[in-house]
N, CA and C atoms of all chains as a GROMACS GRO file, in nm:
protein
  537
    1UNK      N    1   3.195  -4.449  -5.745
    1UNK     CA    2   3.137  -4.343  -5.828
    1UNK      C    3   3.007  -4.293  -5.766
    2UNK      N    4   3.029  -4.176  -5.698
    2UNK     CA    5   2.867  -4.126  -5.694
    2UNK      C    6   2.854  -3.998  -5.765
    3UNK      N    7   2.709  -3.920  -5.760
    3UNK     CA    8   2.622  -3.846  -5.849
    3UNK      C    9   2.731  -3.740  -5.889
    4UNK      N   10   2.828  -3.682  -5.781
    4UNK     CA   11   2.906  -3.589  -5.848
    4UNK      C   12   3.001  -3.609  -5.952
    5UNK      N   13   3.074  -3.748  -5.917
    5UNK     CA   14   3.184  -3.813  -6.064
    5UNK      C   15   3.096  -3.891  -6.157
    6UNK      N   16   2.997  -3.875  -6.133
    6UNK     CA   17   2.886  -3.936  -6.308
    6UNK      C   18   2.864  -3.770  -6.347
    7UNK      N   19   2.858  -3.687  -6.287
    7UNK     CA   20   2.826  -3.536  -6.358
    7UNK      C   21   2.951  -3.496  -6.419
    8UNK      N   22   3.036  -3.489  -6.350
    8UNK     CA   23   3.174  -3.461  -6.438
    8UNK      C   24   3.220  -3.548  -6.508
    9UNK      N   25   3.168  -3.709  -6.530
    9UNK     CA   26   3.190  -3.760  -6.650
    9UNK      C   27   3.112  -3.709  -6.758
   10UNK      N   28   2.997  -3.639  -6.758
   10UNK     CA   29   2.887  -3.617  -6.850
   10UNK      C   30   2.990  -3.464  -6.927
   11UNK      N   31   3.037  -3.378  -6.840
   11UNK     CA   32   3.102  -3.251  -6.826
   11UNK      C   33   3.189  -3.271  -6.952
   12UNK      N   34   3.278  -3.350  -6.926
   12UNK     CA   35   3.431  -3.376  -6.963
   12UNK      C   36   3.369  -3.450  -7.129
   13UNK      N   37   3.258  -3.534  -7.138
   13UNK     CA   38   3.244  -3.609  -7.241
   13UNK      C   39   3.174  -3.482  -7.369
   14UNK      N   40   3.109  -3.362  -7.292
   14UNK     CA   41   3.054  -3.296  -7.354
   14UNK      C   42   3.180  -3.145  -7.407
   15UNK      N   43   3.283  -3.214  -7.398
   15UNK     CA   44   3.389  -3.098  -7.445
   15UNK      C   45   3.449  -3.179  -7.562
   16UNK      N   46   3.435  -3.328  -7.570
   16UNK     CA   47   3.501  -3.350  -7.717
   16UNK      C   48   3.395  -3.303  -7.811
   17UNK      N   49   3.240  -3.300  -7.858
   17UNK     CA   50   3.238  -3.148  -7.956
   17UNK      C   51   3.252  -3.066  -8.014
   18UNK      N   52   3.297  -2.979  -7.838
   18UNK     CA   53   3.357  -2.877  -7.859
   18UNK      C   54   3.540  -2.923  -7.946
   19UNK      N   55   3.603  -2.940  -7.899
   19UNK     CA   56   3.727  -2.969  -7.975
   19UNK      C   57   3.678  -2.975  -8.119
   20UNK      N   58   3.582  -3.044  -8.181
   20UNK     CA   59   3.574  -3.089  -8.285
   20UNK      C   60   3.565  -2.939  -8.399
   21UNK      N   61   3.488  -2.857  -8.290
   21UNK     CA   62   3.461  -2.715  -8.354
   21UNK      C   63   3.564  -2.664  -8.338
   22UNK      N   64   3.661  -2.667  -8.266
   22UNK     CA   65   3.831  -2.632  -8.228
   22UNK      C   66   3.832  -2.641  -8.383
   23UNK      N   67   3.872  -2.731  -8.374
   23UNK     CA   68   3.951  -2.799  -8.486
   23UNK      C   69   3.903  -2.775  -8.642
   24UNK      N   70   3.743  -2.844  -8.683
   24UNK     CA   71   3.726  -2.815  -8.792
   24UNK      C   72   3.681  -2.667  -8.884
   25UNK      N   73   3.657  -2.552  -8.770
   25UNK     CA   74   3.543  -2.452  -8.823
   25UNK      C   75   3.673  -2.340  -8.799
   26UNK      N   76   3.596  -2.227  -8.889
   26UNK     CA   77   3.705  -2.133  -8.913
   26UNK      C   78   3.754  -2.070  -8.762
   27UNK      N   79   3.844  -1.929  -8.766
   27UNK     CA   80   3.892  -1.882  -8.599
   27UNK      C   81   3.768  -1.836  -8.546
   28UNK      N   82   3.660  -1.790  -8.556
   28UNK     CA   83   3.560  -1.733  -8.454
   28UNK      C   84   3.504  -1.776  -8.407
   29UNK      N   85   3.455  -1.920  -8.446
   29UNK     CA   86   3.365  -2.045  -8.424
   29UNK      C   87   3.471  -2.122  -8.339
   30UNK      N   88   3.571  -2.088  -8.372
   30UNK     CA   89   3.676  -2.208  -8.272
   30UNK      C   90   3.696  -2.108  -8.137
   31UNK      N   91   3.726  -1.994  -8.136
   31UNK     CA   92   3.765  -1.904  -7.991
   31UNK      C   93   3.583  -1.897  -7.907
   32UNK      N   94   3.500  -1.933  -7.989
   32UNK     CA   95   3.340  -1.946  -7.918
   32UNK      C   96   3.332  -2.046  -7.882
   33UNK      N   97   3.411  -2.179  -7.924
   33UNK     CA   98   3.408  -2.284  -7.859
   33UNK      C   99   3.481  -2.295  -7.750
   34UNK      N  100   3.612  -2.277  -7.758
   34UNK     CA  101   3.729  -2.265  -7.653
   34UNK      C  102   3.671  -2.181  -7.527
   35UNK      N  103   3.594  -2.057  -7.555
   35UNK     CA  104   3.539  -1.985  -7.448
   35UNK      C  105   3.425  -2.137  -7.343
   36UNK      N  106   3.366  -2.158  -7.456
   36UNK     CA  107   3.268  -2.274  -7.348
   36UNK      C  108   3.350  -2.392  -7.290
   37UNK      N  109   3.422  -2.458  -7.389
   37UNK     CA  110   3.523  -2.519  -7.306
   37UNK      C  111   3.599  -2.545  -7.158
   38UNK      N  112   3.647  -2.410  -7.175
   38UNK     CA  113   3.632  -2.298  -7.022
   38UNK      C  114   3.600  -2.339  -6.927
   39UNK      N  115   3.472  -2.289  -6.944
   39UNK     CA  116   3.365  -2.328  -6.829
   39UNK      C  117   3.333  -2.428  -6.798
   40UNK      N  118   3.318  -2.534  -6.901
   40UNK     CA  119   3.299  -2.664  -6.916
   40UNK      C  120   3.357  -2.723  -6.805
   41UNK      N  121   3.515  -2.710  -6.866
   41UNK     CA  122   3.633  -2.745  -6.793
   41UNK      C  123   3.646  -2.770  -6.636
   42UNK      N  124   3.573  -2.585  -6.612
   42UNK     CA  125   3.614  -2.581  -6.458
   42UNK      C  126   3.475  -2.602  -6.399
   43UNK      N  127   3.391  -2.614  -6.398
   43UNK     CA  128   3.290  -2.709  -6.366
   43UNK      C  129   3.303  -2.853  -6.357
   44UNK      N  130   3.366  -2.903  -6.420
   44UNK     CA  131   3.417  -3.035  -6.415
   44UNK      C  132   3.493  -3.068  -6.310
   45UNK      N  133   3.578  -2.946  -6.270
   45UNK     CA  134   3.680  -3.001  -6.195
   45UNK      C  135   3.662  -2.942  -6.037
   46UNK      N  136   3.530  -2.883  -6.044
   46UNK     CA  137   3.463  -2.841  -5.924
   46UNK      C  138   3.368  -2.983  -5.845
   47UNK      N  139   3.314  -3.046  -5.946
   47UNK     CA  140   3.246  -3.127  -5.968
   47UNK      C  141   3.290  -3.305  -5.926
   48UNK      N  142   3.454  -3.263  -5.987
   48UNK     CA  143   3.554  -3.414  -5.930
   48UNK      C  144   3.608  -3.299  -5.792
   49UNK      N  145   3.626  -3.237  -5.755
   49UNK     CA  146   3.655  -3.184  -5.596
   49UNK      C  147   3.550  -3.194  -5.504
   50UNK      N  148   3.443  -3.235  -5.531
   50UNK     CA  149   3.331  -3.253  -5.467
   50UNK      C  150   3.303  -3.393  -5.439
   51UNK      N  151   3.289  -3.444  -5.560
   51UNK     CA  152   3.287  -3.556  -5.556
   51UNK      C  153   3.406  -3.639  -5.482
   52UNK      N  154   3.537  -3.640  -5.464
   52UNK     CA  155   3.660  -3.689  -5.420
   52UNK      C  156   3.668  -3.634  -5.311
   53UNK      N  157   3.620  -3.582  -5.278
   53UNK     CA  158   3.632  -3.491  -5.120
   53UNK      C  159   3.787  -3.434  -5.132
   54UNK      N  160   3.828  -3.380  -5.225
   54UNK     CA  161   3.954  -3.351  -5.232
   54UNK      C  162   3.948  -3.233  -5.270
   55UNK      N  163   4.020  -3.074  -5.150
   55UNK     CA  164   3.970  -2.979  -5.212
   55UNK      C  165   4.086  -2.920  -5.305
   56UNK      N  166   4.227  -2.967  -5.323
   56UNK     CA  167   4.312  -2.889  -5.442
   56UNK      C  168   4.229  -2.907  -5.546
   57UNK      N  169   4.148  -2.966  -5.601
   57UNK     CA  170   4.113  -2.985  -5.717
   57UNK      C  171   4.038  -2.844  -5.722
   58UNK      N  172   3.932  -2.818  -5.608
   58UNK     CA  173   3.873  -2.649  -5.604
   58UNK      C  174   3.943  -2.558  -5.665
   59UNK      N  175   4.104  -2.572  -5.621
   59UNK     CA  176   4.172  -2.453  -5.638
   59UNK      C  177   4.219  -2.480  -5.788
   60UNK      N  178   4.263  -2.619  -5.842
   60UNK     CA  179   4.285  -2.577  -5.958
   60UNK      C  180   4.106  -2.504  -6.058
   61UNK      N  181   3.998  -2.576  -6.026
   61UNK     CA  182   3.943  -2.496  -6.079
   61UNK      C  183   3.915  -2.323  -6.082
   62UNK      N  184   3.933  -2.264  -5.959
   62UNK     CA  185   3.970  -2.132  -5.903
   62UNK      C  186   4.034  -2.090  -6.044
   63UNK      N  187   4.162  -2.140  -6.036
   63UNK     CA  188   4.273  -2.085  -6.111
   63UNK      C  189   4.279  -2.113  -6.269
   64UNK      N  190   4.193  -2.244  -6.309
   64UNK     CA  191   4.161  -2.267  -6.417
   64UNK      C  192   4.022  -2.139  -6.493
   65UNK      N  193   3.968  -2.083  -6.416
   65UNK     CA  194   3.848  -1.994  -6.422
   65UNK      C  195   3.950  -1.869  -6.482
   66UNK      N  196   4.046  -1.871  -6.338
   66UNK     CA  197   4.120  -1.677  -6.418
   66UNK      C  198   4.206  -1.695  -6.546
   67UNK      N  199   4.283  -1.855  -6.595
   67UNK     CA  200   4.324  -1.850  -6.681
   67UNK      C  201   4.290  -1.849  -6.828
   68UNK      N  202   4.155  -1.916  -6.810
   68UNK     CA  203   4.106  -1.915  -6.949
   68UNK      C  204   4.012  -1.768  -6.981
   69UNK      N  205   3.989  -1.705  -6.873
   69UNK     CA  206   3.955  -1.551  -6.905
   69UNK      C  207   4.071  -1.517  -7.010
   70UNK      N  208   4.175  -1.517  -6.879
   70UNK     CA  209   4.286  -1.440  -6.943
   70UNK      C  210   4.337  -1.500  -7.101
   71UNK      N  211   4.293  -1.624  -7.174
   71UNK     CA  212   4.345  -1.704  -7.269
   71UNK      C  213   4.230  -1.618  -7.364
   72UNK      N  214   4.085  -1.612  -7.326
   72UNK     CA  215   3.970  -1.566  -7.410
   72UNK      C  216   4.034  -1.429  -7.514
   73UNK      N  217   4.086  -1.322  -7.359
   73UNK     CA  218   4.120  -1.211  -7.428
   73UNK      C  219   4.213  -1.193  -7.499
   74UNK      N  220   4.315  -1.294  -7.458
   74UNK     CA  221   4.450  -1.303  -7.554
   74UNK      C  222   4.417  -1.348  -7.699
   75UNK      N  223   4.332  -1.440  -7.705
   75UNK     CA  224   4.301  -1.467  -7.829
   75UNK      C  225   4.211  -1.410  -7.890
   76UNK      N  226   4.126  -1.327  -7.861
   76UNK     CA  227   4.048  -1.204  -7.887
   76UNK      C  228   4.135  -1.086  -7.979
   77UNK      N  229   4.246  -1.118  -7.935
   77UNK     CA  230   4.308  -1.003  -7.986
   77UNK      C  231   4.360  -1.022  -8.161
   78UNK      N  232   4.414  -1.189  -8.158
   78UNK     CA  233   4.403  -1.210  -8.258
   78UNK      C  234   4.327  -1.209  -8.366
   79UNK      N  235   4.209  -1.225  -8.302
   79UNK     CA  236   4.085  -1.277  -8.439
   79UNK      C  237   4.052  -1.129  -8.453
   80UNK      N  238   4.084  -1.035  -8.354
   80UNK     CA  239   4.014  -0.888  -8.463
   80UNK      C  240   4.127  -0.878  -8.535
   81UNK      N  241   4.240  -0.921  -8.538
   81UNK     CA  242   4.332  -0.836  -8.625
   81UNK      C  243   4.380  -0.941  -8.751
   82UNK      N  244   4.281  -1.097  -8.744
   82UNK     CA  245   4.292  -1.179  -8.844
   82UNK      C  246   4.197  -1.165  -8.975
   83UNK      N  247   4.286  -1.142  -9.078
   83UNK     CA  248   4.238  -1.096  -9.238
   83UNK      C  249   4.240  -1.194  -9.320
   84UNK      N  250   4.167  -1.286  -9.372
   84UNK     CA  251   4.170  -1.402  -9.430
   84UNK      C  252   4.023  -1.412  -9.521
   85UNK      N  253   1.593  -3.732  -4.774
   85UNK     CA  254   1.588  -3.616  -4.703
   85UNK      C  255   1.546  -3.489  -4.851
   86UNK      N  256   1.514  -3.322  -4.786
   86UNK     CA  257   1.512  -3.249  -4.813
   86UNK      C  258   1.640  -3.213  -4.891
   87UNK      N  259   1.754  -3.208  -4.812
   87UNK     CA  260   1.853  -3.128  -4.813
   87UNK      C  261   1.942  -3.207  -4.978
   88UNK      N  262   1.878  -3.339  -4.969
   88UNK     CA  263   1.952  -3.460  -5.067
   88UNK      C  264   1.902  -3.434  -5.185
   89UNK      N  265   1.712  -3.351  -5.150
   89UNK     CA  266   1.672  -3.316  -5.267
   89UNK      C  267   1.675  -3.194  -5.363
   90UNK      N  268   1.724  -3.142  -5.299
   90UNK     CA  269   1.783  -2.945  -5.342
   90UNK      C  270   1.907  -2.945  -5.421
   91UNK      N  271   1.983  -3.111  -5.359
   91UNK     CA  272   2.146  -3.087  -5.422
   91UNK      C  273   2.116  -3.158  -5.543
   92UNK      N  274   2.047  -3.235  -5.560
   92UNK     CA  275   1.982  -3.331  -5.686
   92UNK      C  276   1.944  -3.232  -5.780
   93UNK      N  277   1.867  -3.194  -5.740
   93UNK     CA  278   1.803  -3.071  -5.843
   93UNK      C  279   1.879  -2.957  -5.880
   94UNK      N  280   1.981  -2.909  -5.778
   94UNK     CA  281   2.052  -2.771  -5.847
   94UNK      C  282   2.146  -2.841  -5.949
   95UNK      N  283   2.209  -3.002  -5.878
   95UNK     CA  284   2.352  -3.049  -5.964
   95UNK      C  285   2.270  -3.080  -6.048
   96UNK      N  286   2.150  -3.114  -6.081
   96UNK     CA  287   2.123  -3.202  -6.241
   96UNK      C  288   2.077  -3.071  -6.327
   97UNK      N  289   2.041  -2.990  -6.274
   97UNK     CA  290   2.010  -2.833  -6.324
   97UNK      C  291   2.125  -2.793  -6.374
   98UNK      N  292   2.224  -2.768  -6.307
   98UNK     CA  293   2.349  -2.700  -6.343
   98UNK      C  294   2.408  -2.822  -6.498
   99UNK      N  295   2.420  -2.906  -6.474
   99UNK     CA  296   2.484  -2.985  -6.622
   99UNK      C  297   2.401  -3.002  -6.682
  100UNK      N  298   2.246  -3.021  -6.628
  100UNK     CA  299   2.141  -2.985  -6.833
  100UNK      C  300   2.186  -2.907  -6.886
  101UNK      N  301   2.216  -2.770  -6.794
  101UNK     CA  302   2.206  -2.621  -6.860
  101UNK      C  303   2.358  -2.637  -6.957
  102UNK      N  304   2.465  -2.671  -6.893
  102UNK     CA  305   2.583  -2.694  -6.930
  102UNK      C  306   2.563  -2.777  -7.038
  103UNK      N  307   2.507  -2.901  -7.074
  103UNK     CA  308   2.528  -2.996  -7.194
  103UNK      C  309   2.436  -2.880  -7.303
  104UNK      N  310   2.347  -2.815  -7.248
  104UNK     CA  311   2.246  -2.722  -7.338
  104UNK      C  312   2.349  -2.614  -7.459
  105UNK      N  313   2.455  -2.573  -7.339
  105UNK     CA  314   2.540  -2.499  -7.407
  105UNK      C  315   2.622  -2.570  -7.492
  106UNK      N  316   2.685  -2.670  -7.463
  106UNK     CA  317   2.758  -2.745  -7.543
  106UNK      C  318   2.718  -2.755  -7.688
  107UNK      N  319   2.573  -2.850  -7.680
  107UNK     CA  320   2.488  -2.839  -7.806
  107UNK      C  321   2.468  -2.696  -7.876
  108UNK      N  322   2.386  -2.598  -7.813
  108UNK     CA  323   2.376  -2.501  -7.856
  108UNK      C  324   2.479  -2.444  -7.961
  109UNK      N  325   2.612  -2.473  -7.903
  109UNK     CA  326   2.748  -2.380  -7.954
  109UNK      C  327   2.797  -2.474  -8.085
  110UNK      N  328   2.767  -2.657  -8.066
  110UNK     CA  329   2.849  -2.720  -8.157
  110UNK      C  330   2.720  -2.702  -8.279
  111UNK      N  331   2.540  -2.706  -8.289
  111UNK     CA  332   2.442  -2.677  -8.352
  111UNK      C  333   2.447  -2.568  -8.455
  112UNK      N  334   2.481  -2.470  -8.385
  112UNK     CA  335   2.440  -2.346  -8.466
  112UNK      C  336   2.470  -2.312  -8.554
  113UNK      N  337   2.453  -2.242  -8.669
  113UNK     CA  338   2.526  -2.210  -8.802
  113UNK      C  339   2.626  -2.066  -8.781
  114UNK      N  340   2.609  -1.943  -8.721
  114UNK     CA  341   2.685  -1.854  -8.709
  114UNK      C  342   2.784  -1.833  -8.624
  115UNK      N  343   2.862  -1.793  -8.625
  115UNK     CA  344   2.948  -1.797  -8.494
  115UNK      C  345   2.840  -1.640  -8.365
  116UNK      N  346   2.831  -1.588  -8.450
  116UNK     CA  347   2.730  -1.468  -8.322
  116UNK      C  348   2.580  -1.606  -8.291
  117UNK      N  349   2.570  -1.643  -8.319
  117UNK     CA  350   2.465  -1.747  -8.330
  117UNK      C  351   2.504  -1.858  -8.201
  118UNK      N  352   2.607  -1.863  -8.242
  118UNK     CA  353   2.704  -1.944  -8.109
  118UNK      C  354   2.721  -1.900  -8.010
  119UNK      N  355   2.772  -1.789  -8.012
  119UNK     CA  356   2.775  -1.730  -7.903
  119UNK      C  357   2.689  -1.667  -7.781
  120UNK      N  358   2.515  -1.646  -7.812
  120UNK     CA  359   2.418  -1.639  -7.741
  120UNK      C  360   2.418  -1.792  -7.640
  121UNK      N  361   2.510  -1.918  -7.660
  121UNK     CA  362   2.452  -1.997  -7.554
  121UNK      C  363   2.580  -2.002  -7.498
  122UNK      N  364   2.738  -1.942  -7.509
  122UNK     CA  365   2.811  -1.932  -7.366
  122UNK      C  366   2.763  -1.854  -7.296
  123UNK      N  367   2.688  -1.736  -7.311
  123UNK     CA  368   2.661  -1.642  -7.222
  123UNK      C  369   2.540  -1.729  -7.118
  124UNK      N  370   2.481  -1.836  -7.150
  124UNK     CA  371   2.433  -1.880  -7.082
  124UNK      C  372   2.517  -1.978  -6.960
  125UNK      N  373   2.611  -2.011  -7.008
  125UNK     CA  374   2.680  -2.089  -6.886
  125UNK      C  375   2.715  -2.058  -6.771
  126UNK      N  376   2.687  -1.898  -6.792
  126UNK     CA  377   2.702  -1.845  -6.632
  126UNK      C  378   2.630  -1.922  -6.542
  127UNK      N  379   2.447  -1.932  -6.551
  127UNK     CA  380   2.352  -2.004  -6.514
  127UNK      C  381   2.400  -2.160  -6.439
  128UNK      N  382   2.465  -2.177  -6.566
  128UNK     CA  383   2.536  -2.366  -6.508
  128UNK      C  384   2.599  -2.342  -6.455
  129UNK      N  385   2.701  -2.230  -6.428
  129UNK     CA  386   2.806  -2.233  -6.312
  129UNK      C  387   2.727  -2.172  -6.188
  130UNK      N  388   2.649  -2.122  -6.177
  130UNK     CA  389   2.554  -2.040  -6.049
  130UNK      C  390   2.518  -2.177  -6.014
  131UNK      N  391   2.448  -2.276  -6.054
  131UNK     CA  392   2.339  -2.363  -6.037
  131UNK      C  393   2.487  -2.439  -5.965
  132UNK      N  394   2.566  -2.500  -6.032
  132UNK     CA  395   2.639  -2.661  -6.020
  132UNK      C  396   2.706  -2.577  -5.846
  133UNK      N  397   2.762  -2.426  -5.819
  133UNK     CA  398   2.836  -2.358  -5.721
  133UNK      C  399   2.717  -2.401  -5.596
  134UNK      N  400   2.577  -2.342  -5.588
  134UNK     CA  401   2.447  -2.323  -5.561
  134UNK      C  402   2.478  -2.537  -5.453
  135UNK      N  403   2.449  -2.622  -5.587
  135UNK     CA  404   2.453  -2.711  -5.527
  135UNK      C  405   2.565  -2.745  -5.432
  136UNK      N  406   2.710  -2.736  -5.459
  136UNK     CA  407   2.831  -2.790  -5.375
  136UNK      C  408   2.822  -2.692  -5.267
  137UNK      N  409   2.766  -2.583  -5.234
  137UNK     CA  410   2.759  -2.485  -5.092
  137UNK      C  411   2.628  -2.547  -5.042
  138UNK      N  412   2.503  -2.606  -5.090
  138UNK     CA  413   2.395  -2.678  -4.984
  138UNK      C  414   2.468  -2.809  -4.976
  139UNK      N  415   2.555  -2.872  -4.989
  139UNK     CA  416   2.566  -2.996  -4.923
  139UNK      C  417   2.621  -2.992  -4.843
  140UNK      N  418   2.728  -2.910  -4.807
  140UNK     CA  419   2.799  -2.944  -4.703
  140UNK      C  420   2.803  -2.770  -4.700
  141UNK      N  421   2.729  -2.721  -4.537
  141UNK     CA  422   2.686  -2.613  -4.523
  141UNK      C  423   2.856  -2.515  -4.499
  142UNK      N  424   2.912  -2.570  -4.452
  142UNK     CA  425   3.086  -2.461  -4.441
  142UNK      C  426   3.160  -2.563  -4.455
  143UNK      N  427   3.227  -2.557  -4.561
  143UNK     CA  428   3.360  -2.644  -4.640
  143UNK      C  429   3.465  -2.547  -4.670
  144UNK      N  430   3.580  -2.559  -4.690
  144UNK     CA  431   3.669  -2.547  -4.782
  144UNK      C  432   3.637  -2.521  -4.943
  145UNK      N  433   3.584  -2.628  -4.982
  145UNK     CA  434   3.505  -2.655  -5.093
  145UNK      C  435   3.411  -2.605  -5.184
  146UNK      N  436   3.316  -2.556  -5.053
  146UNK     CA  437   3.194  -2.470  -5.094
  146UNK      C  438   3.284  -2.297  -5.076
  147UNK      N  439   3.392  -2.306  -4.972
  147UNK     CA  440   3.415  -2.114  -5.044
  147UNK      C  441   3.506  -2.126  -5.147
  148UNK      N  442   3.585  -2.225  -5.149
  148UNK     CA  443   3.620  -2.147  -5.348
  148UNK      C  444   3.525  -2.220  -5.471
  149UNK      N  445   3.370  -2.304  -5.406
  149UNK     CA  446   3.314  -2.303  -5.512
  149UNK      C  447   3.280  -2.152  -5.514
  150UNK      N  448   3.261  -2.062  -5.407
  150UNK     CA  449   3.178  -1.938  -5.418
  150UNK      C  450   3.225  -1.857  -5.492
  151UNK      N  451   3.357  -1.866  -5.480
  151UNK     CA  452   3.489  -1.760  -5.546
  151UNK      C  453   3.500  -1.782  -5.688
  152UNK      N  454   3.476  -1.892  -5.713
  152UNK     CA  455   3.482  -1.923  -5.859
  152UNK      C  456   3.342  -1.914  -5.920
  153UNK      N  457   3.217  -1.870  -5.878
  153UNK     CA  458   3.109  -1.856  -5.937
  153UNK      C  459   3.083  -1.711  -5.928
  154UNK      N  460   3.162  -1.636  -5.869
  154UNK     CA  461   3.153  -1.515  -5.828
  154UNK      C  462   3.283  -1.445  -5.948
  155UNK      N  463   3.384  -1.483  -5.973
  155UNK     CA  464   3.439  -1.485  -6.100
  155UNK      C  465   3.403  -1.457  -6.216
  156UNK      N  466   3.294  -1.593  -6.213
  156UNK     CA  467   3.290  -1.588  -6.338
  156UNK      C  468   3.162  -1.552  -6.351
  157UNK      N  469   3.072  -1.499  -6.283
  157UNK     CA  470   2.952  -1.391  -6.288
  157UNK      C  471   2.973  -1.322  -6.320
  158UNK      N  472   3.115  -1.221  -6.330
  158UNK     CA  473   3.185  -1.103  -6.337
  158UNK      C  474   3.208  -1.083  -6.464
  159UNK      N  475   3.267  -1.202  -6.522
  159UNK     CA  476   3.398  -1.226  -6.655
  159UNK      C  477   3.321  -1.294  -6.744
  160UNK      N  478   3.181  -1.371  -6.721
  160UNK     CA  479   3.097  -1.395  -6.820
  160UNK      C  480   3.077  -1.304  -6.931
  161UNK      N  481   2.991  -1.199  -6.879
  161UNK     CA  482   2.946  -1.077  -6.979
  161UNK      C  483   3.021  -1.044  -7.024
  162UNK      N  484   3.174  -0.993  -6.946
  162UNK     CA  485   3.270  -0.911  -7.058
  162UNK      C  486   3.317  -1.044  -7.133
  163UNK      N  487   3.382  -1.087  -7.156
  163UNK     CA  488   3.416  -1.243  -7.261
  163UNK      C  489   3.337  -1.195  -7.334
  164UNK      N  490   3.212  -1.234  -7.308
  164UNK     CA  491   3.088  -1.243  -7.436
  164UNK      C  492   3.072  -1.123  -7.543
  165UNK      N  493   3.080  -0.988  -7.446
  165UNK     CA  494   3.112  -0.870  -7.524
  165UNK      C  495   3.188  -0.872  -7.604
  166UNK      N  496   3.325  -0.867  -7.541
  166UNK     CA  497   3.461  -0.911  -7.595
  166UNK      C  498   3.459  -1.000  -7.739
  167UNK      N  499   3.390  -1.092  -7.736
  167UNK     CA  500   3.401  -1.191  -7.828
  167UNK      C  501   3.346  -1.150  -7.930
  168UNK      N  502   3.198  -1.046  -7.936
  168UNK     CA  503   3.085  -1.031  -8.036
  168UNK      C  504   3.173  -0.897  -8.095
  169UNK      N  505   3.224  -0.806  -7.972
  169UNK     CA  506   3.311  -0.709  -8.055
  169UNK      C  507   3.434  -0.773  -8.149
  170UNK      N  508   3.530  -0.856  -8.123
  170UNK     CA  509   3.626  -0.917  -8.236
  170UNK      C  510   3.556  -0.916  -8.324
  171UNK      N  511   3.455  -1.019  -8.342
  171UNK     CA  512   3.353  -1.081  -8.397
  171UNK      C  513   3.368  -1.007  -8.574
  172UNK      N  514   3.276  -0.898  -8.492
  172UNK     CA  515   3.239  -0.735  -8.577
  172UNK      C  516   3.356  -0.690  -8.650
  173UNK      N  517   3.432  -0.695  -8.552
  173UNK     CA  518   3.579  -0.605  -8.632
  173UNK      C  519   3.650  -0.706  -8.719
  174UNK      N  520   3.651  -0.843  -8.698
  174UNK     CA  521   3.685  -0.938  -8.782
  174UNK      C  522   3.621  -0.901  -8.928
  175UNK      N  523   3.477  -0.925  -8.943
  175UNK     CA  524   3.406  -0.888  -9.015
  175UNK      C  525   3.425  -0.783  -9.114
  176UNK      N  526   3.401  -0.678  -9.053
  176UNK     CA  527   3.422  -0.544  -9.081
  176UNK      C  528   3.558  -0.530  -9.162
  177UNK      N  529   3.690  -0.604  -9.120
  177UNK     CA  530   3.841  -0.606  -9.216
  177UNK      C  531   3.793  -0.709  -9.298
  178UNK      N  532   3.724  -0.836  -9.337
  178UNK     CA  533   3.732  -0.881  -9.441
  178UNK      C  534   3.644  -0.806  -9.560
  179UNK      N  535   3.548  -0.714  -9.522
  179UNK     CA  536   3.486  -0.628  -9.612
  179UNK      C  537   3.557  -0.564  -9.680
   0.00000   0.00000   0.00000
């Protein structure tokens, strides 16, 4: 374990929280969490590619970056058109 | 060394800022309230990218950290827009 896989343990530990706001708080508070999540996420996994000297992990973060854009707006779409 | 001390400081920079957001977002009472500290995570992703390109000066590593901080420099702001506009219009239909 060195400084980079103790940072992405800190990363990864600081997204159960977030889930928690997933889970318990109404849809706007949960798609504001999921957005940080995100980032969370792929920082983390920039963070274990660094640390592991292993660079697929780069690319899944790469690709983890364009998907949760693309997840933000998809679910964006819902919460304007959710009436509750 | 120097070089040991720049990567110390950007990587422990980049995940304060990151755990900052975390708190910030799970803390707050509003959801627009919440949302002023993802827009900050751009910062943690500049900082944590910043550090993995000074350690090892040409990697593999360090160009799609670049690509992916360069991303999401881009896709930060609109998200955030994006999000405060639902937000509103959410709002606005339960009225």
């Amino acid at each position: 374990m060195n400084g980079w896989l103790w940072g992405a343990v800190v990363l990864v530990a600081a997204l159960v929280p977030l889930l928690w706001v997933c889970v318990r708080l109404p849809a706007p508070e949960g798609v504001v969490a999921v957005e940080a999540a995100g980032v969370d996420a792929v920082l983390a996994l920039l963070l274990v590619a660094q640390g592991t000297g292993r660079e697929p992990f780069a690319d899944l973060a790469l690709v983890l970056a364009v998907v949760s854009f693309v997840g933000a707006i998809a679910y964006l779409r819902f919460v304007e058109a959710l009436r509750d | 060394m120097l070089r040991d001390l720049v990567v110390g400081a950007l990587a422990g920079a980049g995940v304060a800022v990151q755990l900052l957001v975390c708190l910030g977002v799970v803390l707050m009472r509003d959801a627009l309230d919440r949302l002023h500290y993802t827009g900050a995570s751009t910062l943690g992703a500049a900082c944590l990218c910043a550090a993995v390109v000074v350690s090892e000066s040409a990697s593999l590593i360090g160009l799609k950290a670049i690509l992916t901080a360069a991303f999401m420099l881009v896709t930060g702001p609109v998200v955030v827009h994006a999000t405060a506009r639902a937000i509103h219009l959410h709002r606005e239909a339960q009225r």
